[in-house]
C-alpha positions as CSV (number, residue, x, y, z in Angstrom):
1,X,-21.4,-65.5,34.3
2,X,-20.3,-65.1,30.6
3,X,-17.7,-63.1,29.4
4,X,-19.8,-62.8,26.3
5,X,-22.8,-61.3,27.8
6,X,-20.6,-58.5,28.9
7,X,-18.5,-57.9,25.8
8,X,-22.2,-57.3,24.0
9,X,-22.9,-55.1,26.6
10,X,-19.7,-52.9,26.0
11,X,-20.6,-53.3,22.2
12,X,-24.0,-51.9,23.1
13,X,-22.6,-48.5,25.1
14,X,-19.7,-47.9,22.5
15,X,-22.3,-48.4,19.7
16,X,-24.6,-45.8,21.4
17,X,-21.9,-43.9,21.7
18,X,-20.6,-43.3,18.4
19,X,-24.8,-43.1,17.3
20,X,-24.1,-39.8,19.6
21,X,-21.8,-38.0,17.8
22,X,-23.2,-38.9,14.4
23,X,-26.4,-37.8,15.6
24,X,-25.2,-34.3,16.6
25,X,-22.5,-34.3,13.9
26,X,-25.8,-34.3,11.8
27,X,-28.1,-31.9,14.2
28,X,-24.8,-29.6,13.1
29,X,-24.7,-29.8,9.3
30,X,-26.0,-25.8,8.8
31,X,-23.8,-24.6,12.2
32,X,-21.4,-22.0,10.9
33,X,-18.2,-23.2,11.1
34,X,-18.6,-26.5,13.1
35,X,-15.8,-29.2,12.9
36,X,-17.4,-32.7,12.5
37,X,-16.4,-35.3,14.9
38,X,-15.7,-39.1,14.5
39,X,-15.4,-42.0,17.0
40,X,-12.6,-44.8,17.2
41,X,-13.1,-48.1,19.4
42,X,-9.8,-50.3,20.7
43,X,-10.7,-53.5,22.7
44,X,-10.6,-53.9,26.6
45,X,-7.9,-56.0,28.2
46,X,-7.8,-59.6,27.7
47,X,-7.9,-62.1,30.1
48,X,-5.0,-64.7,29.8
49,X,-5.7,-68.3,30.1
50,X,-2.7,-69.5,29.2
51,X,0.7,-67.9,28.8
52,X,3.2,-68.0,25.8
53,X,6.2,-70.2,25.8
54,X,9.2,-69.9,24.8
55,X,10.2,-73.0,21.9
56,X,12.9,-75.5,23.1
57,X,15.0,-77.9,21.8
58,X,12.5,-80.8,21.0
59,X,9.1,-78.9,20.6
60,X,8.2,-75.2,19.7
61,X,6.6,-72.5,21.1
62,X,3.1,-71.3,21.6
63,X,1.3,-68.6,21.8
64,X,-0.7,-67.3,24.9
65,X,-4.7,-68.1,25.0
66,X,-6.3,-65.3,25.8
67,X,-10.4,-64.4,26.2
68,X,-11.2,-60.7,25.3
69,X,-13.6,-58.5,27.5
70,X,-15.2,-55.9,25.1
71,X,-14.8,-53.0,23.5
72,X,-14.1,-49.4,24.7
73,X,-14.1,-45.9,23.2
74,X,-10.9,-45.2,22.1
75,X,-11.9,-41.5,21.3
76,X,-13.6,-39.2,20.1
77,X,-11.5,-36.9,17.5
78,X,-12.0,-33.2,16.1
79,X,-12.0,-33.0,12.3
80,X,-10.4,-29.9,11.6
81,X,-10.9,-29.7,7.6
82,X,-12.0,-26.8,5.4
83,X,-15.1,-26.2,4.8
84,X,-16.4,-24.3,1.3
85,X,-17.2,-20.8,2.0
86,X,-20.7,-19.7,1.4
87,X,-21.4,-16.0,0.4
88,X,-23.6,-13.5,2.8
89,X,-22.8,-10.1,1.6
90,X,-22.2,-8.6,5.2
91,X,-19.3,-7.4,4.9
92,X,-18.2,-8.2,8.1
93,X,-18.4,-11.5,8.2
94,X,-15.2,-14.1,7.6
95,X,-14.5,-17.4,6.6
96,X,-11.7,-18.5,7.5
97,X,-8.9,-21.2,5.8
98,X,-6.2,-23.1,6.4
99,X,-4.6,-24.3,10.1
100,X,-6.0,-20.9,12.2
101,X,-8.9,-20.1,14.0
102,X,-9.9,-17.0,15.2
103,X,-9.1,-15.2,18.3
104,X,-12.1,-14.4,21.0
105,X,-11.4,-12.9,24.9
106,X,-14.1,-12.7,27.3
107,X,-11.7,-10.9,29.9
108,X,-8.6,-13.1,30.6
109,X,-9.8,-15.7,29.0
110,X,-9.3,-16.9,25.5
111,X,-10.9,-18.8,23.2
112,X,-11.2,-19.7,19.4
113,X,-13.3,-20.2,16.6
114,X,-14.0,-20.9,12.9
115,X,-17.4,-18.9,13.5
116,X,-16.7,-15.4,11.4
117,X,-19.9,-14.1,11.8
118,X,-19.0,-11.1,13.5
119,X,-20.0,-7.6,13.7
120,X,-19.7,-4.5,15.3
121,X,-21.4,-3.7,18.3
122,X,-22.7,0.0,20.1
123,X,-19.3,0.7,21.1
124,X,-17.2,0.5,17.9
125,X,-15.6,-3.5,19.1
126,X,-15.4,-6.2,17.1
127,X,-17.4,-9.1,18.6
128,X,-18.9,-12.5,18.0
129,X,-23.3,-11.4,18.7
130,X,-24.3,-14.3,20.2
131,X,-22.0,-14.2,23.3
132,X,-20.8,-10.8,22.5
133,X,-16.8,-11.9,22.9
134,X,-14.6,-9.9,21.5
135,X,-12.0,-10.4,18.4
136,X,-8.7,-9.9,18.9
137,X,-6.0,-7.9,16.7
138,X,-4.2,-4.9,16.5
139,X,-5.5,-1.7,16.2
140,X,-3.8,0.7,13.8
141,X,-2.5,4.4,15.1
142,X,-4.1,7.4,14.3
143,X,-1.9,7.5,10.9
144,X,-3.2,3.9,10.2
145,X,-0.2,2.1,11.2
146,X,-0.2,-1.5,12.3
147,X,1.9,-2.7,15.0
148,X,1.9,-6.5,15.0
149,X,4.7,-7.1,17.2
150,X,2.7,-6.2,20.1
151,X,0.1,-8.4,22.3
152,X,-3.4,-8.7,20.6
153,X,-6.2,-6.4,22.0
154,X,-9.6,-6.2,21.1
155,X,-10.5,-4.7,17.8
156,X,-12.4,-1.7,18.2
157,X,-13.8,1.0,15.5
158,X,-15.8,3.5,16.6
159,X,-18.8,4.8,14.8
160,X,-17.9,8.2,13.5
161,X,-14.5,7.8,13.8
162,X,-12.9,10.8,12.2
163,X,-9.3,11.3,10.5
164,X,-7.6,14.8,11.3
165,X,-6.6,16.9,8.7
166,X,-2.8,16.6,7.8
167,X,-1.1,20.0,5.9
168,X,0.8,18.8,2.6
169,X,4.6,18.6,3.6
170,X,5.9,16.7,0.3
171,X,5.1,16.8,-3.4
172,X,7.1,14.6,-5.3
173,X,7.1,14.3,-9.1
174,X,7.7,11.1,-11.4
175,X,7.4,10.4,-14.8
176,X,9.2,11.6,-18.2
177,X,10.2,14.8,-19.6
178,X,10.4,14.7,-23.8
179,X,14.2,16.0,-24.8
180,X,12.8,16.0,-27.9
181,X,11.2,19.5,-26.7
182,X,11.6,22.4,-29.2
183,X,12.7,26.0,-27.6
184,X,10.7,29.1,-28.4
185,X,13.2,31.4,-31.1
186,X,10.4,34.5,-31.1
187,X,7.5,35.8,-30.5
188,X,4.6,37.8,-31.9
189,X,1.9,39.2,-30.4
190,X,-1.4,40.2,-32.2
191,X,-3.6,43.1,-30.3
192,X,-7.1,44.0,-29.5
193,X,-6.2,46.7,-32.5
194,X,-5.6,44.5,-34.9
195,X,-1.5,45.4,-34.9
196,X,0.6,42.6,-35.0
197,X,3.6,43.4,-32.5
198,X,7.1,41.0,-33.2
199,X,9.0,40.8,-30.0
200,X,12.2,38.3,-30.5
201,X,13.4,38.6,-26.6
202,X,16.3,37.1,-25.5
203,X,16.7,34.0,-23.3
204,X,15.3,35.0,-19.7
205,X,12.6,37.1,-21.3
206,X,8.7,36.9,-19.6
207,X,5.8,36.9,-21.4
208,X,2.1,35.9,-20.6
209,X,-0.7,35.3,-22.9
210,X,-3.5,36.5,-21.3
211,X,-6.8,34.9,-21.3
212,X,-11.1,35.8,-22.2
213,X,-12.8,37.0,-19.4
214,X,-16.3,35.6,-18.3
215,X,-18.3,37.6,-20.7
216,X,-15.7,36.6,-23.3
217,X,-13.9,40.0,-23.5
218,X,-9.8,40.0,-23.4
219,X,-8.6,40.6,-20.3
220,X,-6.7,43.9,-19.5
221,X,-3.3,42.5,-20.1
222,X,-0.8,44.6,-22.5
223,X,3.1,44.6,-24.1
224,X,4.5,48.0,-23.7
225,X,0.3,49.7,-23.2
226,X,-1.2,48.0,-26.5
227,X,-3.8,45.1,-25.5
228,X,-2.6,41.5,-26.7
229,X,-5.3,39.0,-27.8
230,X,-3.1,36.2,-29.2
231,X,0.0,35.5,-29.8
232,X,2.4,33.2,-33.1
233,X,5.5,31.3,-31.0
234,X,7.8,29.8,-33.6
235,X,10.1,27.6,-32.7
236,X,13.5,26.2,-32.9
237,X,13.2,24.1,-36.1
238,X,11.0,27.5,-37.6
239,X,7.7,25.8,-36.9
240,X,5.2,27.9,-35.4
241,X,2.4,27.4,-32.4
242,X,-0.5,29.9,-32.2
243,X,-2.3,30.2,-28.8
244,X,-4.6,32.7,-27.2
245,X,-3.2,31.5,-23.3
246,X,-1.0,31.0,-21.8
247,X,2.7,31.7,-20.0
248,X,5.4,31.7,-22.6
249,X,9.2,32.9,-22.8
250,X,11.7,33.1,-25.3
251,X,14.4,30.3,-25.1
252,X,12.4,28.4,-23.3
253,X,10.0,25.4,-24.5
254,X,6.4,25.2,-24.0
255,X,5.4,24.9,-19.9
256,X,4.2,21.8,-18.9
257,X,1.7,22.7,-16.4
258,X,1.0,20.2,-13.7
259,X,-1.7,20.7,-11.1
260,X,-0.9,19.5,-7.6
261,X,-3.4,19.5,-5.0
262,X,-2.3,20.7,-1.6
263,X,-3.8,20.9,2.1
264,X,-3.8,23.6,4.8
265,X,-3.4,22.8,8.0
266,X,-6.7,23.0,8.7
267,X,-7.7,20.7,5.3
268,X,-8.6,23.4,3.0
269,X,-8.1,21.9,-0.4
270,X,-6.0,23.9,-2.8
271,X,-5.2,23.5,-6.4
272,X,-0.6,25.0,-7.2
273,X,0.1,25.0,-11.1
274,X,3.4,24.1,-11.1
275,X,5.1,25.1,-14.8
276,X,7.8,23.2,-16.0
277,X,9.9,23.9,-19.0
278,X,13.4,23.4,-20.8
279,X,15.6,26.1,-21.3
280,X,19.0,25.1,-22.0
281,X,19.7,21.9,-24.4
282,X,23.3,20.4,-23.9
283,X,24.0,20.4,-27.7
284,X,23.6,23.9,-27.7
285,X,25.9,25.5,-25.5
286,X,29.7,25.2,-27.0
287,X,32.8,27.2,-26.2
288,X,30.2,28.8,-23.9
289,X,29.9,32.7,-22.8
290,X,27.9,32.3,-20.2
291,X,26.6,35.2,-17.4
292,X,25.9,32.8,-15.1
293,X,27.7,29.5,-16.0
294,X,28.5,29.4,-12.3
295,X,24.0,27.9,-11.7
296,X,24.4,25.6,-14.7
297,X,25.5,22.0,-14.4
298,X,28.5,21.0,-16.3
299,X,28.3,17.7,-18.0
300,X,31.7,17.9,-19.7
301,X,34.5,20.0,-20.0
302,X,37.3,19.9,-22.7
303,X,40.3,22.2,-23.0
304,X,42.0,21.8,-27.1
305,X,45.7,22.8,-27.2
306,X,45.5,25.3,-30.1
307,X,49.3,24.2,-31.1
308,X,49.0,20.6,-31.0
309,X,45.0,20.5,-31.4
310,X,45.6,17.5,-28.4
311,X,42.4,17.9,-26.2
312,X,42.5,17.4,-22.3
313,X,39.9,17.2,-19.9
314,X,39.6,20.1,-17.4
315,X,37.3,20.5,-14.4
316,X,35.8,23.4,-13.0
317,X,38.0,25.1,-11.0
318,X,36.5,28.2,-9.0
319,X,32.6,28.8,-9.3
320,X,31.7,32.7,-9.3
321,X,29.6,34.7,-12.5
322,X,32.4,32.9,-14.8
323,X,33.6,29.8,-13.4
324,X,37.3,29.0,-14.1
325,X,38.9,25.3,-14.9
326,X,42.0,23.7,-14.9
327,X,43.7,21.0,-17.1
328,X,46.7,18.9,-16.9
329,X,48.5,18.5,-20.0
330,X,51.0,15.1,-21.6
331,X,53.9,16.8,-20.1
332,X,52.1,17.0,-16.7
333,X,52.1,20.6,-16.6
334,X,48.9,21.9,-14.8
335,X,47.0,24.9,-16.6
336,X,44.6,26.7,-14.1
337,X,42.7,29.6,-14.2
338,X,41.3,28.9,-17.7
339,X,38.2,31.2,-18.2
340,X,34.7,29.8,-19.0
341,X,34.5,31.9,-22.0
342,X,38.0,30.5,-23.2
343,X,37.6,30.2,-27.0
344,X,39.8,26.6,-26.4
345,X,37.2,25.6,-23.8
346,X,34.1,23.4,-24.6
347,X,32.0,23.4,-22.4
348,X,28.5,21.0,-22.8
349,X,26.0,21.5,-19.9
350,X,23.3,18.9,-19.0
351,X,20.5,19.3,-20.1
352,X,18.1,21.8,-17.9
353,X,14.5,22.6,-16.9
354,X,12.7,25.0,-15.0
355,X,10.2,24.6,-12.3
356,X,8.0,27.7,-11.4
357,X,4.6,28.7,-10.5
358,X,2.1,29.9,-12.4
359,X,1.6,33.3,-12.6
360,X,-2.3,34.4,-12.4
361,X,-4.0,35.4,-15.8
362,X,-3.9,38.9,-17.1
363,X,0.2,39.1,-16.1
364,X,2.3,40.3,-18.5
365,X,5.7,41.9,-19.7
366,X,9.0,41.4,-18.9
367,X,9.4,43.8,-16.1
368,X,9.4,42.2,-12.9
369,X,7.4,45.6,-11.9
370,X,4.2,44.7,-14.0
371,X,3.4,41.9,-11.9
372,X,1.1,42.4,-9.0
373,X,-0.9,40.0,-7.3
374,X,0.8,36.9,-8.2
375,X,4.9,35.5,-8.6
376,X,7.5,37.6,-9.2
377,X,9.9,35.2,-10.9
378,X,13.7,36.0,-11.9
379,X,16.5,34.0,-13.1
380,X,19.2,35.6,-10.7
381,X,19.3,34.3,-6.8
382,X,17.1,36.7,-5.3
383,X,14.2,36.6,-3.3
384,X,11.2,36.4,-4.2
385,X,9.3,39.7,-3.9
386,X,5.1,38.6,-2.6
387,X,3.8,41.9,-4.0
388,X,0.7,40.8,-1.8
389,X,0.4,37.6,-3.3
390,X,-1.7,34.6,-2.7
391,X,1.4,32.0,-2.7
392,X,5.1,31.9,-4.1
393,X,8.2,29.8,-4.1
394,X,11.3,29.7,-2.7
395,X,14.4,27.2,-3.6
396,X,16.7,26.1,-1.2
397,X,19.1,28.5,-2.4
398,X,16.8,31.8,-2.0
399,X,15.9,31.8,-5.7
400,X,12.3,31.9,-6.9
401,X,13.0,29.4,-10.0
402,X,14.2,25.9,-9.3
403,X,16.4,24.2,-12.4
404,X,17.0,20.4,-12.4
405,X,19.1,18.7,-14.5
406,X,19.6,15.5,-17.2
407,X,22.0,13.8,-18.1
408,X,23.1,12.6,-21.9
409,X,21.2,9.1,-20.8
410,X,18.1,10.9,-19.3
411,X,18.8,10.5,-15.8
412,X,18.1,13.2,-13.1
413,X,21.8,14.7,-12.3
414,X,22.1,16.4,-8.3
415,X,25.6,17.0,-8.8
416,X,25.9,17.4,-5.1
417,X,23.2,20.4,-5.6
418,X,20.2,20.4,-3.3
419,X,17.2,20.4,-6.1
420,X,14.5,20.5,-4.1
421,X,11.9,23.6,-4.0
422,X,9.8,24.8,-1.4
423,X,6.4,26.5,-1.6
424,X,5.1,29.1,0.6
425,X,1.3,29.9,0.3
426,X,-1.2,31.7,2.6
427,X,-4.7,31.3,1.7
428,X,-6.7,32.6,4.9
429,X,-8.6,29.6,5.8
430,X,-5.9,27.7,7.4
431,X,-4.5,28.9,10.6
432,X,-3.9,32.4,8.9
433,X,0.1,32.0,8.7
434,X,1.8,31.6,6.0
435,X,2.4,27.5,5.5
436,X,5.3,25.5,3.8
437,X,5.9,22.8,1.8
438,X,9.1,21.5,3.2
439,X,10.1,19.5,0.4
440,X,8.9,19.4,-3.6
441,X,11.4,16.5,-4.9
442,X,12.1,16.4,-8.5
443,X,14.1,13.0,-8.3
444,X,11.6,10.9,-9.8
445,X,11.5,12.6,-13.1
446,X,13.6,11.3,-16.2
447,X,14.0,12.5,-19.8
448,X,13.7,10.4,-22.5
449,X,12.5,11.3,-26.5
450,X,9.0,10.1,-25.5
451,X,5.6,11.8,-24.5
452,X,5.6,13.9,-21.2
453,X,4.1,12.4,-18.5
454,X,5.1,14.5,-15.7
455,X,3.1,14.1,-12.8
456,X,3.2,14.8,-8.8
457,X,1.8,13.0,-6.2
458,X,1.2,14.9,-2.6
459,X,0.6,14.0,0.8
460,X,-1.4,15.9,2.8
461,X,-5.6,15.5,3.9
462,X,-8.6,17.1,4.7
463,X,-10.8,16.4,7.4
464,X,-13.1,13.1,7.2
465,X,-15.3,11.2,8.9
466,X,-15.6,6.7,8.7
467,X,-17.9,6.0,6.3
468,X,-17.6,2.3,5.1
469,X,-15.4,-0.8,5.9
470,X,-13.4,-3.3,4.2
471,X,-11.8,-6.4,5.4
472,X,-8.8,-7.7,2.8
473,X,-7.6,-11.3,2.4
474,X,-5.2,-10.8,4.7
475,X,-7.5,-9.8,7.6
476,X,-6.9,-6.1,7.9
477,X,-9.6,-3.7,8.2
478,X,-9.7,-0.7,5.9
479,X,-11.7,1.9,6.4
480,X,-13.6,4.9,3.9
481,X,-13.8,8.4,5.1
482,X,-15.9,11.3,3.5
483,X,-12.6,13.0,2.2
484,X,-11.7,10.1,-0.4
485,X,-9.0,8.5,1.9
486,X,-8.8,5.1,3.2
487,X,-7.0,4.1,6.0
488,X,-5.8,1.1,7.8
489,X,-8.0,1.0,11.1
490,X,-6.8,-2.6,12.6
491,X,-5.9,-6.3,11.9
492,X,-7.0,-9.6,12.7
493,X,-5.3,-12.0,14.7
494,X,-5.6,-15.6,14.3
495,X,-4.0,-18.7,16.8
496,X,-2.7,-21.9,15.7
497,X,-1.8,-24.9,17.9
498,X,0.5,-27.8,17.5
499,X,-2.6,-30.1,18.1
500,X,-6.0,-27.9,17.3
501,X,-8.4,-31.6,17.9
502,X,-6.7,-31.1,21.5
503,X,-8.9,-28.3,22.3
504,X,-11.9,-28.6,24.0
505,X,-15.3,-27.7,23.0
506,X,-16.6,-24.6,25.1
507,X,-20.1,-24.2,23.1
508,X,-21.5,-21.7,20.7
509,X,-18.8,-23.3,18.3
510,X,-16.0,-22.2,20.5
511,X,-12.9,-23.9,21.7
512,X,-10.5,-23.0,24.6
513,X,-6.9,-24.6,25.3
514,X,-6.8,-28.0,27.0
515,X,-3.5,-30.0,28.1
516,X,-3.3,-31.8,25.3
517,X,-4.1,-28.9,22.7
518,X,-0.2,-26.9,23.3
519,X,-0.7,-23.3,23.7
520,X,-1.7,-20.7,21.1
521,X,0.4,-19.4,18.7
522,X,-1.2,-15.9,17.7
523,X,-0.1,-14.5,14.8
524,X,-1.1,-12.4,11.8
525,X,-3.3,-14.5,8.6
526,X,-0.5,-13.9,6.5
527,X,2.4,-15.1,9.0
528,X,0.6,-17.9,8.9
529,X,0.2,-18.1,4.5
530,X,-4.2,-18.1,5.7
531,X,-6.2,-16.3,3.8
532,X,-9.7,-14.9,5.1
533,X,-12.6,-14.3,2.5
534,X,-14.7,-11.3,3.7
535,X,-18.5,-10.9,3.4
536,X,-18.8,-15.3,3.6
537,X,-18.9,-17.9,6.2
538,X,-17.4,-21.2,6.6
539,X,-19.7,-23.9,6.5
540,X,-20.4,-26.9,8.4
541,X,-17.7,-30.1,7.1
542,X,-20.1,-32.4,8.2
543,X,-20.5,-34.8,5.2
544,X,-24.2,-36.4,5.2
545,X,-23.5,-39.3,2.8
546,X,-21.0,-40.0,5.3
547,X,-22.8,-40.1,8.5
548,X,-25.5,-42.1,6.9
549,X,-23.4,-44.8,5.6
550,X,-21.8,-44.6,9.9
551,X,-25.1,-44.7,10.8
552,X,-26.0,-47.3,8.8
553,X,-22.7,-50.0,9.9
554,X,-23.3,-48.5,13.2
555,X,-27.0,-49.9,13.9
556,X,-25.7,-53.0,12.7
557,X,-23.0,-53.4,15.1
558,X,-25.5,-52.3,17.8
559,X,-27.9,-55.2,16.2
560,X,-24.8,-57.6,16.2
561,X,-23.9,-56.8,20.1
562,X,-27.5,-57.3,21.2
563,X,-27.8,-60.6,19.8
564,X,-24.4,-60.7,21.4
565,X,-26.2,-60.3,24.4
566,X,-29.4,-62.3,23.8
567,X,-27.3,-65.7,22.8
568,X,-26.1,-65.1,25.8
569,X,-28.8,-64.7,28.0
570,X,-30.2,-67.9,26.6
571,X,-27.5,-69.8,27.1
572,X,-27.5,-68.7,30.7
573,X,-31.2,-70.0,30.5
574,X,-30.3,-73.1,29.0
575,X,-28.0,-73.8,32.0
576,X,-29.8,-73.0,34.8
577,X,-33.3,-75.2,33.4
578,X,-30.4,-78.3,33.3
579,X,-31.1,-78.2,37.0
580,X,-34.6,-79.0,36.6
């Protein structure tokens, strides 16, 4: 028989063959996320009819005379290139790119796909709807945090998923305080009579502005009985400031008021105006007499010989209601017990501001006693008296008022002082006990001759129940509750392997691992440097112009081995009618 008859006929299965995969590569071309495939031939072995020799002295060599037996399927290969991504506006669904394909479990098995058209089934998991396999991540904690280190489980995100309420613990302030504020040097009231009442108080003093009622009738609020209506501040550099509101003091600058909004422990939402304003300006306070220079902060301290006029620098020495400080003078003589109010001594403080609540409108005078039903506020370390209030602060050192401290380049100055406040507030529809807020941290604030811009940010929640979802670039799922809050709910895992045309095809546009495909490496999208693009799908990569022109050089090899085969067969014919 002929060798040729049979090489035509392996030319004729290989041909088929590869007319196969082209045929489904092209029955694919809308499947979401299928690979292409191609098809590579090698030929079969060769018979020898004469071997190779080696050359010799008098004649060379030759080569060996060999006779070819066909063609074979050398294989069939996965094309694993991106496909564009094409919009659906589900926002679950994924398209994936780069080297990853996503992670499916059907029980203990695994396997993997470029298909993102997920969704969420009856249960809250995360699954592929035509086979209902689930995708893997991690699922975040109940405070929406992500552990990645762990194995990857199946996503899951159950339908009215709710998010506890979490009592505000922190409030922590940032932003600017203006040096360039201007202390209040008087002020005077007008009242409902008419009579204009000057008050000049000294630093420390408490006043309160008082406000229109609904029907737009001045509140019952009154300096020493007589019913105040308005009020002229003038300040430091003799401007004046007219308001009809407000919460203002003598020696102190205008209050900044900041509203934070804080949480119960139940999630009741409540609104704490927290005043801030300037009291004590470094370049004012000079060979200082000072009550209670033992709460301020000292910047600097200098000690002039009043013989030599030589000036030393001393440090404070004792604390008490008049600090004392020491110096060391050019003859190395120490010099201790040198009073705060030492006419030698200059002393220049850092620059201070007070933090306080609000008090509640129609609150006046200076007397602690006029107060009820809101803060009692001193400047000495006592504590706070409630009065049957609705809220109040305390300091870490007992005192009602906190005072925090700048430097001469602006910076917040601790001095080894704990600055942070607390406030205590019962409102009665938390648990009906009186809550904290552990820690109100001033550390974030700076003072420079620019705009105010104090602000504070909170923790804290109320209740909410999952209303929306979100799915980022880097494959984690967000969701939107009903307070306002998002949180982290899981993330998706994605597998990569050393040779993904390895795996093997498990249908539905699934692959699992095969011996040749290494195992998977399951890691996060961005570990990887992936990116996922939510609400599209990946495409198909088969490329029609492509498979047409295959199909096309493929029927002509099939045409070219069946003539193959036909030359052949007549041949054979040929020989045998030679016996006739």
């Amino acid at each position: 028989m002929m060798r040729s008859l049979f090489s035509g006929v392996s030319g004729l299965k290989v041909h088929q063959t590869r007319m196969d995969v082209i045929g489904n590569n092209i029955a694919n071309v809308n499947t979401i996320g299928f690979k292409s495939s191609r098809t590579t031939f090698s030929d079969m072995l060769s018979q020898v009819q004469r071997s190779a020799s080696a050359p010799t002295d008098g004649r060379g060599g030759t080569n060996p005379r060999q006779i070819g037996l066909g063609v074979d399927v050398e294989s069939i290969d996965l094309v694993f290139t991106d496909s564009s991504p094409q919009q659906t506006g589900k926002n679950t669904d994924l398209a994936l790119s780069g080297n990853g394909l996503f992670v499916l479990r059907d029980g203990n098995q695994s396997y993997y796909t470029r298909n993102g058209a997920f969704m969420f089934d009856e249960s809250g998991y995360y699954v592929m709807p035509g086979n209902g396999l689930r995708v893997q991540g991690w699922n975040a904690s109940d405070d929406g945090v992500i552990n990645t280190n762990g194995t990857a489980t199946d996503i899951i995100v159950p339908v009215g998923k709710t998010m506890e309420a979490t009592a505000t613990s922190t409030i922590d302030y940032t932003g600017n305080l203006n040096k360039e504020s201007l202390l209040i040097s008087s002020i005077s009231y007008v009242t409902a009579t008419g009579i204009t009442a000057t008050d000049v108080m000294t630093a420390g003093g408490e006043h309160n502005v008082g406000t229109l009622d609904a029907d737009g009738n001045v509140e019952s609020i009154n300096v020493d009985g007589t019913n105040v209506i308005a009020a002229t501040l003038t300040m430091k550099d003799g401007s004046t400031m007219h308001v009809t509101s407000g919460y203002y003091e003598v020696g102190h600058t205008v209050p900044i008021t900041t509203l934070a909004t804080v949480y119960d422990s139940l999630g009741g939402r409540h609104e704490v105006t927290v005043l801030i304003d300037k009291d004590l300006d470094s370049e004012d306070v000079v060979n200082g007499v000072a009550a209670n220079e033992a709460a301020l902060e000292t910047q600097t301290a200098v000690y002039t010989d009043a013989t030599t006029g030589a000036k030393y620098t001393a440090t404070r020495e004792t604390t008490g209601a008049n600090s004392t400080y020491t110096y060391t003078d050019s003859a190395g003589t120490v010099h201790n017990g040198i009073a705060a109010d030492d006419a030698n001594l200059t002393i220049t403080y850092n620059n201070r501001w007070r933090v306080y609540l609000a008090p509640e409108a129609g609150q006046v005078g200076p007397a602690s006693d006029n107060y009820t039903n809101t803060l009692t506020k001193s400047e000495d370390t006592g504590n706070p008296e409630s009065d049957g209030t609705s809220m109040y602060a305390t300091m870490n050192d007992g005192s009602s008022v906190s005072y925090i401290y700048f430097n001469d380049r602006g910076q917040f100055v601790t001095n080894g002082r704990d600055q942070d406040a607390q406030i205590t507030f019962t409102y009665g529809d938390g648990n009906g006990a009186s809550e904290n807020i552990a820690v109100v941290d001033f550390t974030g604030l700076t003072q420079y001759a620019n705009s105010t811009t104090s602000f504070p940010i909170t923790n804290g929640n109320a209740a909410g129940i999952l209303q929306s979802l979100a799915i980022d670039g880097s494959g984690v799922i967000t969701g939107t509750y009903t307070n306002g809050l998002l949180r982290s709910e899981a993330q998706i895992a994605v597998a990569q392997f050393n040779n993904a045309a390895g795996l093997t095809k498990a249908g539905t546009t699934i692959y699992a691992e095969s011996n040749n495909s290494g195992a998977a490496n399951i890691k996060t999208i961005s570990d990887f440097g992936l990116n996922v693009i939510s609400s599209a799908l990946e495409m198909s990569n088969v490329d029609l112009a492509t498979e047409f022109s295959d199909m096309i050089i493929t029927q002509r090899g099939f045409q070219a081995n069946s003539k193959v085969t036909t030359v052949s067969d007549e041949m054979l014919e040929t020989l045998v009618n030679m016996k006739r």
